[in-house]
C-alpha positions in Angstrom: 47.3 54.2 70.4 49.2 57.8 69.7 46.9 60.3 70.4 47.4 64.0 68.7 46.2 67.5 69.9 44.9 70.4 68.2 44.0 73.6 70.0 41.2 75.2 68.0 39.6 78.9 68.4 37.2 79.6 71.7 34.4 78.5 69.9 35.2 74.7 69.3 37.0 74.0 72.3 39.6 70.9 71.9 39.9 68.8 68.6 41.4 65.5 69.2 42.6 63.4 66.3 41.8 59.8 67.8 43.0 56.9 65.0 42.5 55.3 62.1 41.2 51.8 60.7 41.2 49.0 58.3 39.3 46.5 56.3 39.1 44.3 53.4 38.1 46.0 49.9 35.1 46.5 48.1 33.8 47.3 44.7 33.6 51.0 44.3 34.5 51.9 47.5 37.3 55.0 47.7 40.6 54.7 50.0 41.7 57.7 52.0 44.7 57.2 54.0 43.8 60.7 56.0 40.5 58.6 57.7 40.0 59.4 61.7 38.0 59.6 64.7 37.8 63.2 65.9 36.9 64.2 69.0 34.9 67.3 69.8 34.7 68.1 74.0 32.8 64.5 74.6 31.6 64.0 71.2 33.5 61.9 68.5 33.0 61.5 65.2 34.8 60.1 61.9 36.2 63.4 59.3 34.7 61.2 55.8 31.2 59.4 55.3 31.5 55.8 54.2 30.2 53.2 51.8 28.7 50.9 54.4 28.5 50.0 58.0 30.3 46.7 57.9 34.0 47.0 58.2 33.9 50.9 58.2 36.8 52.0 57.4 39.8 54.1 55.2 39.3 51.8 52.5 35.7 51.9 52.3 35.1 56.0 52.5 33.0 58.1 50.6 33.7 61.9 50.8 35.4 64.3 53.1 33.7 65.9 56.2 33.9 70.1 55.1 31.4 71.6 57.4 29.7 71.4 60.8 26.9 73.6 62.1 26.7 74.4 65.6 24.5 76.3 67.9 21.3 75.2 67.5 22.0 73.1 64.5 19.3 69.8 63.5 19.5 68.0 60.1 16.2 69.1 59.3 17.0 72.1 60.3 19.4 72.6 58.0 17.7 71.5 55.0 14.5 73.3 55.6 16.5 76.7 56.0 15.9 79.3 53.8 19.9 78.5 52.3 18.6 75.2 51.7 15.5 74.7 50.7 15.0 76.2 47.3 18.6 75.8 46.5 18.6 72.0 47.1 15.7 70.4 47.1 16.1 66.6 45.8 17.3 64.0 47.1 20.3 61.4 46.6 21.5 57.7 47.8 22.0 56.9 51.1 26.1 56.9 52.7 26.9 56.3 56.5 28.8 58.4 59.1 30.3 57.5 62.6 29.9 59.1 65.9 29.6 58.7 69.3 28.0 60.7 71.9 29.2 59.4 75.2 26.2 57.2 75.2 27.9 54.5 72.4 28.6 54.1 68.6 25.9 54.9 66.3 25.7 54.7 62.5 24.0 57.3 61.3 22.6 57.3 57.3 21.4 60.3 55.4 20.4 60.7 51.4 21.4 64.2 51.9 20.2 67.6 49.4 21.0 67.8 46.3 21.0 71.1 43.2 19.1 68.9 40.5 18.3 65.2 39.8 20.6 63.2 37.8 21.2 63.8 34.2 23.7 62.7 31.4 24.5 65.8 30.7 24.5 68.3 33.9 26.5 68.7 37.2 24.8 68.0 40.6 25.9 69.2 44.4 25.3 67.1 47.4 26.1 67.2 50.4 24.9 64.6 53.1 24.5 65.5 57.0 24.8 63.5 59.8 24.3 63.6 63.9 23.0 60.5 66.4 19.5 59.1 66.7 17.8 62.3 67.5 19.1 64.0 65.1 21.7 66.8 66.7 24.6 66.3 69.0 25.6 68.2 71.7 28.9 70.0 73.2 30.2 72.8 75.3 31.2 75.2 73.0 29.4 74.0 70.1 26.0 74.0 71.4 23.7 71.9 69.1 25.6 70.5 65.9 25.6 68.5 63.4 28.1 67.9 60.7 28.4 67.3 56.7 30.2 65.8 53.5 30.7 67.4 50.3 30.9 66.7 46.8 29.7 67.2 43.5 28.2 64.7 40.6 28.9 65.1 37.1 26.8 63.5 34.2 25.8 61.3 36.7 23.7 59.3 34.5 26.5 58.9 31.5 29.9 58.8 31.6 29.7 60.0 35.3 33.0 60.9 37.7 32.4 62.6 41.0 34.0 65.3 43.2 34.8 69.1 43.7 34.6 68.8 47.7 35.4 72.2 48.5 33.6 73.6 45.8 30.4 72.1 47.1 31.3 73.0 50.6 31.7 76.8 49.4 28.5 76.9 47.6 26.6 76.1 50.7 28.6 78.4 53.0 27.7 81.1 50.2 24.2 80.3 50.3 23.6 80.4 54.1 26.0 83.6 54.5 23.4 85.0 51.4 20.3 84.5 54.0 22.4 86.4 56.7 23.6 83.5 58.9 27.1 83.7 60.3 29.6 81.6 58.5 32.9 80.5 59.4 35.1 79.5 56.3 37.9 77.1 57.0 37.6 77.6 60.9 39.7 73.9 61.3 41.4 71.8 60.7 39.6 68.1 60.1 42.7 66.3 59.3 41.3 65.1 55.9 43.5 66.8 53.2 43.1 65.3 50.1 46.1 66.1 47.1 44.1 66.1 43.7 44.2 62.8 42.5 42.2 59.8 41.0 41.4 57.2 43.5 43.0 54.1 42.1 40.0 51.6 43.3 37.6 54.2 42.1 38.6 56.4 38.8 35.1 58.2 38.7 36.3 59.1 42.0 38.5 62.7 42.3 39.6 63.6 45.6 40.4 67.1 46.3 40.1 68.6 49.5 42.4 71.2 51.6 41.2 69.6 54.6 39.7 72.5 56.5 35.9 72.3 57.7 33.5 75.1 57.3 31.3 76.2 60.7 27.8 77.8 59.9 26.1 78.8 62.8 21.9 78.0 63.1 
């Protein structure tokens, strides 16, 4: 296995871009060829959500990870903050992230905020976060963090299509930086760059992504 480094800012410590995997297809799943393990000091996690657990993998991916938050960052956390908890308060369906903590692969799923419920005829941001079993991972550097996929749902009801991944990822750095909290726009690199383009096992999904993640401090 070829192993990459990436020397990041103070803050973050050491990056590691670990590998990528394979699997058999499945209905309305997305393909993205950028799909790896990171690894953050002794933490490692995958830089997209996916469709399912079984067979996790490039070809079964869901959206791009475009911001982690760090310090003394929780999931709950960050969707009862006062960025959050106005701003998005619904719900939507459940996608799976990666990780591992040092203490063994885990699976974690999460519904994640949304703006609004579904409609024919409005646009919805979402934006799913993940961390291990309780909740928040830890590293030197980081502190307490958890991390997050972006995206956006359009007439989600009729004649849907789904995406605007940075867009979605700037709208909640706006919001938290609004409340006063420290944000970090494009601090690195996640190795997920995504050209715009159709995905051609999914055409209601549109990829677009510049690849760099988003640090909000809690």
């Amino acid at each position: 296995m070829r192993t990459r480094f990436k020397r990041l800012a103070a803050l973050a410590g050491a990056l590691v871009l670990v590998s990528s995997v394979s699997g058999p297809m499945i209905a309305r799943a997305a393909e993205a060829g950028n799909a790896h393990g990171l690894r953050m000091g002794t933490d490692l996690f995958w830089n997209y959500d996916f469709t399912t657990k079984v067979g996790a993998g490039w070809d079964k991916v869901d959206w791009n990870v475009t911001l982690l938050f760090y310090n003394n960052a929780e999931v709950d956390k960050v969707k009862t903050s006062s960025a959050m908890r106005y701003s998005y308060p619904f719900s939507g369906g459940s996608m799976y992230a990666y990780m591992n903590d040092g203490a063994g692969g885990y699976f974690d799923s999460d519904r994640g905020p949304k703006t609004d419920t579904p409609s024919c005829f409005g646009d919805t941001r979402h934006f799913r976060i993940y961390a291990d079993s309780d909740d928040r991972m830890y590293t030197t550097g980081l502190g307490y963090w958890v991390f997050a996929t972006t995206h956006k749902d359009f007439n989600e009801l009729c004649a849907d299509y789904y995406g605007d991944t940075n867009g979605t990822e700037a709208d909640v750095a706006n919001r938290f930086a609004n409340k006063g909290y420290t944000v970090l726009r494009n601090y690195s690199y996640f190795y997920n760059y995504e050209p715009y383009h159709l995905d051609p096992h999914n055409k209601k999904h549109r990829w677009q992504c510049d690849g760099y993640a988003t640090y909000i401090r809690m």
